[in-house]
C-alpha positions as CSV (number, residue, x, y, z in Angstrom):
1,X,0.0,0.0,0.0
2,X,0.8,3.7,-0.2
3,X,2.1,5.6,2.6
4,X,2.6,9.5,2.8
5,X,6.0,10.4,1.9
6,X,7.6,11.5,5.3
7,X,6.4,8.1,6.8
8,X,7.7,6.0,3.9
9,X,11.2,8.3,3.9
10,X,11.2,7.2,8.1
11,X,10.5,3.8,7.2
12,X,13.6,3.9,4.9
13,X,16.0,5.2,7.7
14,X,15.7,8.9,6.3
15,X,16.3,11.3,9.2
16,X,16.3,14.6,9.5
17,X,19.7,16.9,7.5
18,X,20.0,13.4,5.6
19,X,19.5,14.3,1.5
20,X,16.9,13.1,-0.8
21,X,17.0,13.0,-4.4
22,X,14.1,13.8,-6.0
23,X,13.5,13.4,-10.2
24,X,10.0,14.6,-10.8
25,X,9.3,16.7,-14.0
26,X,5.2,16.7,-13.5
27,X,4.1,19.2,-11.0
28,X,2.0,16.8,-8.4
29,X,5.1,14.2,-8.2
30,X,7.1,17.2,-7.6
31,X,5.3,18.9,-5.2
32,X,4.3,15.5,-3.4
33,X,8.1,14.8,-3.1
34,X,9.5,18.2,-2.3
35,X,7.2,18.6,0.7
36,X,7.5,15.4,1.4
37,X,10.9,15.0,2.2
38,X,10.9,18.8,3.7
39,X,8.3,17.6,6.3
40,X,10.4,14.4,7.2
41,X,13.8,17.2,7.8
42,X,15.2,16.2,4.7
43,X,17.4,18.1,2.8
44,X,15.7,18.1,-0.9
45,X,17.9,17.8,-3.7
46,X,16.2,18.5,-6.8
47,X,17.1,17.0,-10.0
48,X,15.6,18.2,-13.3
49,X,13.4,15.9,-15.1
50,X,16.1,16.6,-18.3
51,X,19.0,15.4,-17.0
52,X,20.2,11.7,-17.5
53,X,21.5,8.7,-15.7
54,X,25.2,9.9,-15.6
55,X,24.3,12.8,-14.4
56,X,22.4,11.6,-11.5
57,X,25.1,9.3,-10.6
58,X,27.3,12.5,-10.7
59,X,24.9,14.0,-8.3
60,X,24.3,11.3,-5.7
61,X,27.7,10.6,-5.5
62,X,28.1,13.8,-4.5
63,X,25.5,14.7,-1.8
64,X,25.4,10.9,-0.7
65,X,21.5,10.8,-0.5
66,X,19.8,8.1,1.7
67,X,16.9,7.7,-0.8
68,X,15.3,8.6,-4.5
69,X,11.9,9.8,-4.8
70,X,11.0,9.2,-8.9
71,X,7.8,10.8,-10.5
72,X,6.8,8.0,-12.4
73,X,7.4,9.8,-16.2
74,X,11.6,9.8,-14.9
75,X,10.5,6.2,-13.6
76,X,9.5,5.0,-17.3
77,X,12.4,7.7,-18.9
78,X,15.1,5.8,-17.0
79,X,13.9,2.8,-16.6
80,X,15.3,2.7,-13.2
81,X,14.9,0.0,-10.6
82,X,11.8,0.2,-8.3
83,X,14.0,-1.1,-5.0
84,X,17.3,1.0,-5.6
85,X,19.7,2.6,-7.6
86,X,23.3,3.3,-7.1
87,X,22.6,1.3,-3.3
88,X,20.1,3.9,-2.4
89,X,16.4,3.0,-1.9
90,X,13.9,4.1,-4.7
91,X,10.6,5.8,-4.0
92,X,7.9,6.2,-6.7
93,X,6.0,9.3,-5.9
94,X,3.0,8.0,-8.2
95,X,2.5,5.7,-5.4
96,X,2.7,7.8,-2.5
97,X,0.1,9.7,-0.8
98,X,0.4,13.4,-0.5
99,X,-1.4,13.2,3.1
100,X,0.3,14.2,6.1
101,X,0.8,11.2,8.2
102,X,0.5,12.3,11.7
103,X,3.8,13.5,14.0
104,X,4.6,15.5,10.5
105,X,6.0,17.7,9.3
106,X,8.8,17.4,11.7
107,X,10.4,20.6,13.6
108,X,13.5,21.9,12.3
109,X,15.9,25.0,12.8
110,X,15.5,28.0,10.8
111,X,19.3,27.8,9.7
112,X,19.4,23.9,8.9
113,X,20.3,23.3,5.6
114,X,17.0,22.7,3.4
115,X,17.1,22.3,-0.3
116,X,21.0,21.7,-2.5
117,X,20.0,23.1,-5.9
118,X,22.6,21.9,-8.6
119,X,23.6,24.2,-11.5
120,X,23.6,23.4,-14.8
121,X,27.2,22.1,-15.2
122,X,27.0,23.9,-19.2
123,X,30.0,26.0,-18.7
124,X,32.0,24.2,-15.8
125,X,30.9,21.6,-13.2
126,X,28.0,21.6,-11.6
127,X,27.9,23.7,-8.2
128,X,25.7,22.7,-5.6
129,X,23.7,25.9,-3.8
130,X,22.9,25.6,-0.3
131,X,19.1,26.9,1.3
132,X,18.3,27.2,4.5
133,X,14.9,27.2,5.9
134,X,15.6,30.4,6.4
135,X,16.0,31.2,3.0
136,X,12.8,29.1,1.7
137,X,10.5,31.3,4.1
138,X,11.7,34.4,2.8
139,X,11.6,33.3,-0.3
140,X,8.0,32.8,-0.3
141,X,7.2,35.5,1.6
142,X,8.9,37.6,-1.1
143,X,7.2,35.8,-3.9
144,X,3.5,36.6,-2.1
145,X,4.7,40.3,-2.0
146,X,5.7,40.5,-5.0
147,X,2.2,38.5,-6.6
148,X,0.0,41.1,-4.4
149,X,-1.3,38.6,-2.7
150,X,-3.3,40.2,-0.2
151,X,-2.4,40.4,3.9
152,X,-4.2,37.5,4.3
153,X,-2.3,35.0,2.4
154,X,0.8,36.6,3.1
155,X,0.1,36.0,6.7
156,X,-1.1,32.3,5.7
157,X,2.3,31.6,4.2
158,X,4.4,33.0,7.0
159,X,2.1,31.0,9.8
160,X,2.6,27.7,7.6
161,X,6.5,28.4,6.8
162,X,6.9,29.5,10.7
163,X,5.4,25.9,11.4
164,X,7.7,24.0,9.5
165,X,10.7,25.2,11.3
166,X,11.6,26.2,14.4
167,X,14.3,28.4,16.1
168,X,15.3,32.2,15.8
């Protein structure tokens, strides 16, 4: 059966500042997974859904991550193994469940390392950018500011940020 994605990340040893790579193109895998492994105290490493094998192994050998979450379109693209690739368990979001599972999302520090967002690698090799929780919050808060969103929703976004992290 399905289980929401910060249980079935626990169930796979996945703790909390531990990465997860995550290869969804489609916008409900990806938003499934990055959530999902953000509410478990993950630290999300994004893949794009364009890149290929070799370059996946070039990134997971590099952040070491303790599991893959695949949308299943980079499942069928890569024909990658259901149980695990490279050693590391495999996760199809198309079979998780985007409920929370209760306990979640887990408290983490404002300052803990969140998301590692790879560059391209086109003119040199790829660098991997470091976010904070921090930075995610403000981040969003910026992007409601800058969308006009109204005091409401700003407030809405701050209050469920605020309660995905803890600390100064």
């Amino acid at each position: 059966g399905s289980r929401p994605v910060p249980a079935a990340l626990a169930g796979a040893g996945v703790g909390g500042g531990d990465s997860v790579l995550l290869l969804a193109g489609r916008k409900d895998d990806y938003l499934v997974g990055y959530y999902g492994a953000l509410g478990a105290g993950a630290v999300v490493v994004p893949a794009g859904e364009i890149i290929g094998l070799e370059q996946i192994v070039e990134i997971a050998q590099r952040v070491k991550p303790r599991a893959l979450l695949v949308g299943e379109l980079e499942r069928r693209r890569l024909a990658l193994d259901l149980d695990t690739f490279e050693g590391v368990p495999v996760m199809a979001l198309d079979r998780a469940r985007a409920t929370p599972a209760s306990g979640w999302p887990r408290p983490v520090e404002l300052d803990a390392l969140a998301q590692i967002m790879f560059t391209s690698g086109t003119t040199a090799r790829r660098k991997g950018v470091q976010l904070t929780h921090r930075n995610l919050m403000q981040a969003s808060q910026n992007i409601a500011l800058f969308m006009g969103m109204h005091s409401g929703m700003r407030e809405y976004i701050t209050e469920f940020m605020s309660e995905q992290a803890i600390g100064d």
